[in-house]
C-alpha atoms as an extended CHARMM CRD file, in Angstrom:
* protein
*
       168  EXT
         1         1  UNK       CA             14.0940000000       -2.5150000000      -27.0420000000  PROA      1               0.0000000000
         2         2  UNK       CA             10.4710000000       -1.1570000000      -27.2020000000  PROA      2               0.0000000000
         3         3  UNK       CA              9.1180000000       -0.8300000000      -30.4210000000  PROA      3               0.0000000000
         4         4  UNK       CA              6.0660000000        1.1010000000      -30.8670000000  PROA      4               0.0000000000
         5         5  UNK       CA              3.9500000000        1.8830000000      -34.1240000000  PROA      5               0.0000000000
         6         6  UNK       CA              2.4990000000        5.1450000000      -35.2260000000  PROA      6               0.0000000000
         7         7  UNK       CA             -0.6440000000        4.1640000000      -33.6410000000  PROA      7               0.0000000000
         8         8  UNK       CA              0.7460000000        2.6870000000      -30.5340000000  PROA      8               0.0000000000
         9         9  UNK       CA              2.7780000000        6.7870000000      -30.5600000000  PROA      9               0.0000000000
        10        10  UNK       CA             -0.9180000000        8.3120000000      -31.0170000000  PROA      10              0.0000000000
        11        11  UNK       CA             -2.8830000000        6.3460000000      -28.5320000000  PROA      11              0.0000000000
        12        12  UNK       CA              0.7220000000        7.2400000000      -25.8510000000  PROA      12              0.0000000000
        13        13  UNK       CA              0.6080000000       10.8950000000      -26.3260000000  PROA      13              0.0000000000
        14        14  UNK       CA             -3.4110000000       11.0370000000      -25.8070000000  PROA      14              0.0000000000
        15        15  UNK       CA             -2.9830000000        9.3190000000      -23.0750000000  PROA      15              0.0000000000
        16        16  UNK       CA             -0.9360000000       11.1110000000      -21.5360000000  PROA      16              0.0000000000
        17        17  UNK       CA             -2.4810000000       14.6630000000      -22.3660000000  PROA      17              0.0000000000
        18        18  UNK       CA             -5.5800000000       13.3510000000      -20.9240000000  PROA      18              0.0000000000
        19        19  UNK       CA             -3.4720000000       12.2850000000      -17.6100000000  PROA      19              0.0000000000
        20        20  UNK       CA             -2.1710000000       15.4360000000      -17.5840000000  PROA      20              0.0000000000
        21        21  UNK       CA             -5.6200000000       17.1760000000      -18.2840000000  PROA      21              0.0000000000
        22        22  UNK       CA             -6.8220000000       15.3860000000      -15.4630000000  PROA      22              0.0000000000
        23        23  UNK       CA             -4.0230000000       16.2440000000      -12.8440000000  PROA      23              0.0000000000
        24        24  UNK       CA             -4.3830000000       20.0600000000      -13.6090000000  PROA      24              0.0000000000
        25        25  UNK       CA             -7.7950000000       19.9030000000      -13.4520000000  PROA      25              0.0000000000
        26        26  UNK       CA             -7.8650000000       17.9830000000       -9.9810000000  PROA      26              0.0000000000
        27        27  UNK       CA             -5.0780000000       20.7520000000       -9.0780000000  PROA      27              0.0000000000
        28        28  UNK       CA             -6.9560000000       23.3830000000       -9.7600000000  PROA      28              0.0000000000
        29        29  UNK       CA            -10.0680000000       22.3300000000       -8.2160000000  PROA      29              0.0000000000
        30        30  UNK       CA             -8.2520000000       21.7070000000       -4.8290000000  PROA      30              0.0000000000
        31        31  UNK       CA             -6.1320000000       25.3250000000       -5.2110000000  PROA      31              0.0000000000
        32        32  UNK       CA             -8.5340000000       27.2690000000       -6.7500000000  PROA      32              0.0000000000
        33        33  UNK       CA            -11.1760000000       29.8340000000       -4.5520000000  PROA      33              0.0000000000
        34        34  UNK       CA            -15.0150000000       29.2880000000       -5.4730000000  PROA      34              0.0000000000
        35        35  UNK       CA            -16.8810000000       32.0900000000       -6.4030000000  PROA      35              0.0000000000
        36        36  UNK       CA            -17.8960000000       32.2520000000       -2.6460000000  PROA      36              0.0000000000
        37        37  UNK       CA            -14.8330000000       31.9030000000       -1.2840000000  PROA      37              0.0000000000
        38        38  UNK       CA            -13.3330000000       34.7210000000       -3.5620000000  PROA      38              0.0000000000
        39        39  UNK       CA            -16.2630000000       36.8140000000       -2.1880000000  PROA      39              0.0000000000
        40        40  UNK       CA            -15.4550000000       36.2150000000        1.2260000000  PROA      40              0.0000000000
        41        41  UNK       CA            -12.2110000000       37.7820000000        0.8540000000  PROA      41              0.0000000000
        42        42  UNK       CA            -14.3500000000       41.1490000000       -0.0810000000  PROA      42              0.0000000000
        43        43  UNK       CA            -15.0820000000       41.3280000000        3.5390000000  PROA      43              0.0000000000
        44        44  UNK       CA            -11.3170000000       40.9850000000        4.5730000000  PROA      44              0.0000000000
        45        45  UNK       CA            -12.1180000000       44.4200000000        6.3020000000  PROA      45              0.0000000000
        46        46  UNK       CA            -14.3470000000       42.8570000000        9.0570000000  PROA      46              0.0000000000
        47        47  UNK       CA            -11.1850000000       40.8010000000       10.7990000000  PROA      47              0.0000000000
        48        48  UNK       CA             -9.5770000000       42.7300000000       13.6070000000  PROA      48              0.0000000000
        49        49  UNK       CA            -10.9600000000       43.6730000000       17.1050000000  PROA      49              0.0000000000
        50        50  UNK       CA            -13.5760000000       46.6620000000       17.1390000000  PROA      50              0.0000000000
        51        51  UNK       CA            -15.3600000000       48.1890000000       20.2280000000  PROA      51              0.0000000000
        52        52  UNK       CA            -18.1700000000       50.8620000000       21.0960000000  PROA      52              0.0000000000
        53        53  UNK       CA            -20.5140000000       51.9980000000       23.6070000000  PROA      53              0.0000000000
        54        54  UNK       CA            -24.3340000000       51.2180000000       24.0660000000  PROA      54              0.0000000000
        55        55  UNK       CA            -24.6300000000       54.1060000000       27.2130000000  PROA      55              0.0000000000
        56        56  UNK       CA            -23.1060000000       52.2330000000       29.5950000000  PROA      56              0.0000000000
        57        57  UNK       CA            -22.4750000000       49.1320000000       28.2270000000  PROA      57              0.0000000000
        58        58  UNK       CA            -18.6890000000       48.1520000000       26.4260000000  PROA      58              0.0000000000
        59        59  UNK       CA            -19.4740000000       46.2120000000       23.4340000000  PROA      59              0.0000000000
        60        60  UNK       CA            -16.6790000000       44.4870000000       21.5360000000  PROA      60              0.0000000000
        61        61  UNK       CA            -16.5840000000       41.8150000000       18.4530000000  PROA      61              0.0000000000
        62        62  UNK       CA            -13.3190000000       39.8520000000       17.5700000000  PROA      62              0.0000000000
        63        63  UNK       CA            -13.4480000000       38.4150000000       14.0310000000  PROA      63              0.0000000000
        64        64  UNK       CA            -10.0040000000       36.2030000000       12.7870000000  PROA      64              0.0000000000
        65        65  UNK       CA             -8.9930000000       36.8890000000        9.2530000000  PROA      65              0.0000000000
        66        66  UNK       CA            -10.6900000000       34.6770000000        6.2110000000  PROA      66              0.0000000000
        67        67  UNK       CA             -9.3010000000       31.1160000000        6.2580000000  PROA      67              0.0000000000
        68        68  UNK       CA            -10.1700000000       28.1050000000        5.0920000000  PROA      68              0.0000000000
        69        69  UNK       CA            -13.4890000000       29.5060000000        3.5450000000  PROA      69              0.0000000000
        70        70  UNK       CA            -14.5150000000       30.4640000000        7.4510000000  PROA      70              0.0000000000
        71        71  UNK       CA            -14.0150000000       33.7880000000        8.9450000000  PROA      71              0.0000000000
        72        72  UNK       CA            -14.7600000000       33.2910000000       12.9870000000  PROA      72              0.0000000000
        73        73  UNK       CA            -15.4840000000       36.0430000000       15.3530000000  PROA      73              0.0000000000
        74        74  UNK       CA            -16.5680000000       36.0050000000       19.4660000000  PROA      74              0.0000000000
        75        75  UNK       CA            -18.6780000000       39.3370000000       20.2140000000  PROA      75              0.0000000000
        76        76  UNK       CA            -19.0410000000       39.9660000000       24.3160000000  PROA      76              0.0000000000
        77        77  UNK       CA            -20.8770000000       42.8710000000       26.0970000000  PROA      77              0.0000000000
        78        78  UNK       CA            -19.4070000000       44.2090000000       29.7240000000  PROA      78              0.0000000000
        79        79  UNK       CA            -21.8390000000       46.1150000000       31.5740000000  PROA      79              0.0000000000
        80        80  UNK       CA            -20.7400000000       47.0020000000       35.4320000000  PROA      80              0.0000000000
        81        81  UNK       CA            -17.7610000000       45.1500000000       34.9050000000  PROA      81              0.0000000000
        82        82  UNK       CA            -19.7050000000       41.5480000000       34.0400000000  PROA      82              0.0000000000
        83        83  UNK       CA            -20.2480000000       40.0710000000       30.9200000000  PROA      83              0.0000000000
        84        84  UNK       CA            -23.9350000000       40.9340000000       29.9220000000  PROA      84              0.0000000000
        85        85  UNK       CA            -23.9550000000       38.7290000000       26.6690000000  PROA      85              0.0000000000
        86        86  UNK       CA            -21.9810000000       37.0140000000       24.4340000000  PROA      86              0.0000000000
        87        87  UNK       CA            -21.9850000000       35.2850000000       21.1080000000  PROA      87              0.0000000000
        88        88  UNK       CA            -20.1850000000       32.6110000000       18.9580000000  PROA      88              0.0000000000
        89        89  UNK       CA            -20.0010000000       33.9950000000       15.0990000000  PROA      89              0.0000000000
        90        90  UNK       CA            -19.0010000000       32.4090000000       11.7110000000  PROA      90              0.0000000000
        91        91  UNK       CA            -19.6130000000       33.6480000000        8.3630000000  PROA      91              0.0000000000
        92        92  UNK       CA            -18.8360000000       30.7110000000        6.4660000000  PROA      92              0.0000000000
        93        93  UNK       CA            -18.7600000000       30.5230000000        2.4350000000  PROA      93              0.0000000000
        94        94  UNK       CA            -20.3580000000       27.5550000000        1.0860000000  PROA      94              0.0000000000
        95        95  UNK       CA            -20.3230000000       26.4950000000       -2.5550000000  PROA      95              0.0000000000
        96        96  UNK       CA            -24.0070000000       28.3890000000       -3.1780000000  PROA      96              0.0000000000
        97        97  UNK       CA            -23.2270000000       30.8310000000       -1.1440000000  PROA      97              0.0000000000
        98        98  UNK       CA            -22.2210000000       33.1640000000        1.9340000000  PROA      98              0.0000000000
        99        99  UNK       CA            -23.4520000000       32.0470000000        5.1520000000  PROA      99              0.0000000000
       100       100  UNK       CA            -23.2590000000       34.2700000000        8.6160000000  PROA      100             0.0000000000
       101       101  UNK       CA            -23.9290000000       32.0770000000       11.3110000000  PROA      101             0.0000000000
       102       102  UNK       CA            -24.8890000000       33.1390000000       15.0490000000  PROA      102             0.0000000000
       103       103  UNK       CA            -25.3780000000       31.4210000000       18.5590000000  PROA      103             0.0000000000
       104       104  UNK       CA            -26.0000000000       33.8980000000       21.1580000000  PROA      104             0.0000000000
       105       105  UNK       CA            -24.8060000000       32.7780000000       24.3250000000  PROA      105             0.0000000000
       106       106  UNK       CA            -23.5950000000       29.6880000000       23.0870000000  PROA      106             0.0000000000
       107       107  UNK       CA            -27.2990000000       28.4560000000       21.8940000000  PROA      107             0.0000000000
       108       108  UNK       CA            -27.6030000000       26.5600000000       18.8820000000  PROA      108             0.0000000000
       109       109  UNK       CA            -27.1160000000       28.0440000000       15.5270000000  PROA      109             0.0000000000
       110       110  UNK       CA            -28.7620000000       30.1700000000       13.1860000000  PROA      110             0.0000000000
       111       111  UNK       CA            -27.9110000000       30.5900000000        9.6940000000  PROA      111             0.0000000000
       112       112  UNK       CA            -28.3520000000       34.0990000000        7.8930000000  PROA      112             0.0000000000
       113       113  UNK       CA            -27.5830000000       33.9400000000        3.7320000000  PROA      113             0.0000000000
       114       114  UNK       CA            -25.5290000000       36.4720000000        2.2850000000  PROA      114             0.0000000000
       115       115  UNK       CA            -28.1270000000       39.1040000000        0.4200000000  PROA      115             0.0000000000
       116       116  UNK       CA            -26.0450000000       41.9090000000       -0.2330000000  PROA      116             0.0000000000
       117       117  UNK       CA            -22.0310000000       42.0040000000       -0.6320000000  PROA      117             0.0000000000
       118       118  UNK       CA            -20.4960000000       45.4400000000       -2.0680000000  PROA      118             0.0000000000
       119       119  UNK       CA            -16.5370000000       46.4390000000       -1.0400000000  PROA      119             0.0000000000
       120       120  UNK       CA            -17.7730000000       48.3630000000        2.2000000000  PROA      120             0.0000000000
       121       121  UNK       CA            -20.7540000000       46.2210000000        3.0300000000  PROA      121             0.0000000000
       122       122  UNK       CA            -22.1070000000       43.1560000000        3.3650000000  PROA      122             0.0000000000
       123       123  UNK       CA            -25.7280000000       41.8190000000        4.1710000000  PROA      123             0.0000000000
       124       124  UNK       CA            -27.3930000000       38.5710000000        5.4280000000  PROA      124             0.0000000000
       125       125  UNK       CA            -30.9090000000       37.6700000000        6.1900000000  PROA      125             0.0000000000
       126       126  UNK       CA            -33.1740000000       34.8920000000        7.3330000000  PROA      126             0.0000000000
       127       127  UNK       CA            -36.9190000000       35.9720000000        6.9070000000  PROA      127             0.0000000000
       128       128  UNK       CA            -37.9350000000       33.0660000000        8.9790000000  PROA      128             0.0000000000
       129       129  UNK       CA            -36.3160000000       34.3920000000       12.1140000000  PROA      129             0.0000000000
       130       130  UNK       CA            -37.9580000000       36.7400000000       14.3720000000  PROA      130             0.0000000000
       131       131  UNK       CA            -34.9610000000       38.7410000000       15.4800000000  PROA      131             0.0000000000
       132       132  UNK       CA            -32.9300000000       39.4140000000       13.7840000000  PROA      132             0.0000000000
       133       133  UNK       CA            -34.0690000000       38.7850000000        9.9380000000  PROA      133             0.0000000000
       134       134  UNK       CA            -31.6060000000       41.3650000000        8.6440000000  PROA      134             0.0000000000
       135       135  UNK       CA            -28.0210000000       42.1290000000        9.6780000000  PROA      135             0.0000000000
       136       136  UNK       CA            -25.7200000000       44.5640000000        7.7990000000  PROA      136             0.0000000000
       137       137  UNK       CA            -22.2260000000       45.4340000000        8.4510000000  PROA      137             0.0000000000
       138       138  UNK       CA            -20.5500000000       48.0680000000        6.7390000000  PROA      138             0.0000000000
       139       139  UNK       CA            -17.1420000000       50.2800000000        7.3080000000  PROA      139             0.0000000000
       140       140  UNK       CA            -17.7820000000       53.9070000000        6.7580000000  PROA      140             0.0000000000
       141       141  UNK       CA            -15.7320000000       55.9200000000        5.4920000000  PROA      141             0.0000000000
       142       142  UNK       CA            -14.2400000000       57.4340000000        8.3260000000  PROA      142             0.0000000000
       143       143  UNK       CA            -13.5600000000       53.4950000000        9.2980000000  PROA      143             0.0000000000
       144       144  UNK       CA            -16.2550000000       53.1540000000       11.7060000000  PROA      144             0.0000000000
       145       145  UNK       CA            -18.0280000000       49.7180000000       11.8560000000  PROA      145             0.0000000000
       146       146  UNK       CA            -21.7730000000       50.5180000000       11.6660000000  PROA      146             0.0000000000
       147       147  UNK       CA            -23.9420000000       46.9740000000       12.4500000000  PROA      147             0.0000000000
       148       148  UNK       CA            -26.9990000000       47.0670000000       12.1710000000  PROA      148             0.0000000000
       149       149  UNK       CA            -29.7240000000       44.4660000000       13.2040000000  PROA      149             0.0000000000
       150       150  UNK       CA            -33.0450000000       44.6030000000       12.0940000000  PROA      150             0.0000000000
       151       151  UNK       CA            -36.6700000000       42.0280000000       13.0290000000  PROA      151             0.0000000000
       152       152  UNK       CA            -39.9040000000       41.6120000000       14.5740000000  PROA      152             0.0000000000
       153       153  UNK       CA            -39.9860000000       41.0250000000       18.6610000000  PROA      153             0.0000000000
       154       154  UNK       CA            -42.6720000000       41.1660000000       20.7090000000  PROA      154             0.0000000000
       155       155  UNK       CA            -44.5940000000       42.3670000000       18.2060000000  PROA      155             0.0000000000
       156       156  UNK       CA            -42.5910000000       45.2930000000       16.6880000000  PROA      156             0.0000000000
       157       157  UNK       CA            -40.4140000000       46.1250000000       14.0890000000  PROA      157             0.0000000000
       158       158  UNK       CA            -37.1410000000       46.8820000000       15.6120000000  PROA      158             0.0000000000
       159       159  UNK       CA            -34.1360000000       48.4700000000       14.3500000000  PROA      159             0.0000000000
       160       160  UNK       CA            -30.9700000000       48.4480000000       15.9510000000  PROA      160             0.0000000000
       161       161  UNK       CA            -27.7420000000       50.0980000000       15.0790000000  PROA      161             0.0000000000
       162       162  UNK       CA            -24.0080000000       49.8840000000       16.9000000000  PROA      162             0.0000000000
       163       163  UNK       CA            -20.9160000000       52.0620000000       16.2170000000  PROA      163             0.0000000000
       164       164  UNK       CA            -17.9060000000       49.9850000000       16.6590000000  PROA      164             0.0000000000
       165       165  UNK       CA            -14.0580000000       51.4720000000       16.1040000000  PROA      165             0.0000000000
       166       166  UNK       CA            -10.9030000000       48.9930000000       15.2240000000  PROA      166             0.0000000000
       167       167  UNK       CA             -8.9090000000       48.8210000000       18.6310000000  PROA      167             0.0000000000
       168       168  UNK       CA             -5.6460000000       49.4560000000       18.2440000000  PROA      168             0.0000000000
């Protein structure tokens, strides 16, 4: 038989709210988005497969579905029936932030921060880059992807924009 005093009861019961305190909170911190994961399911409208033309060029950029606080994507570009370029994407949230993260033609990475996230659009940039320093995507409202790449090369300013549409 266990017998226990009104202090020994006290000291029990705050021991084991604090127990309990701590399990929920180590719970939550392992179920629960951060602020920059939540965020990156704002751009849930950028996974799926979209396509467009650059004259005669077939462009295309595959991007799998937020997971894991990593969206990937692949983008290729067929010209004569031959890949002309390719690139390995991620846009990766972090606990400071939203990170896109590019290697064009396989080449080692380059890290763009998330600058601008609205419902429709989302923008990263790395001023230290020369080209790019800016990309945007954004899903008009007639659910065209518009990207748009902007930097210096050679020189010049350059701004680039591609029409993609959601393959079916």
């Amino acid at each position: 038989m266990v017998k226990r005093t009104k202090r020994g009861a006290v000291s029990l019961v705050i021991t084991g709210v604090i127990g309990l305190s701590w399990a929920e909170s180590a719970l939550a911190q392992q179920t629960a988005p951060t602020d920059s994961a939540a965020s990156l399911e704002r751009i849930a409208w950028l996974a799926g497969v979209w396509h467009g033309d650059l004259g005669a060029a077939r462009m295309e950029e595959h991007w799998i579905p937020a997971e894991g606080q990593l969206m990937l994507g692949v983008s290729r570009t067929l010209a004569g029936g031959r890949t002309a370029a390719f690139e390995f994407l991620r846009i990766e949230a972090r606990e400071d932030d939203i990170f896109y993260i590019a290697q064009p033609g396989g080449r080692p990475p380059t890290e763009f921060k998330a600058t601008r996230l609205l419902d429709r659009e989302v923008v990263f940039e790395n001023p230290a880059h020369d080209h790019p320093k800016i990309i945007r995507y954004r899903l008009d409202p007639g659910g065209a992807l518009i990207v748009q790449i902007e930097g210096d090369e050679c020189g010049e300013h350059l701004v680039q924009n591609f029409q993609f549409r959601r393959r079916l």
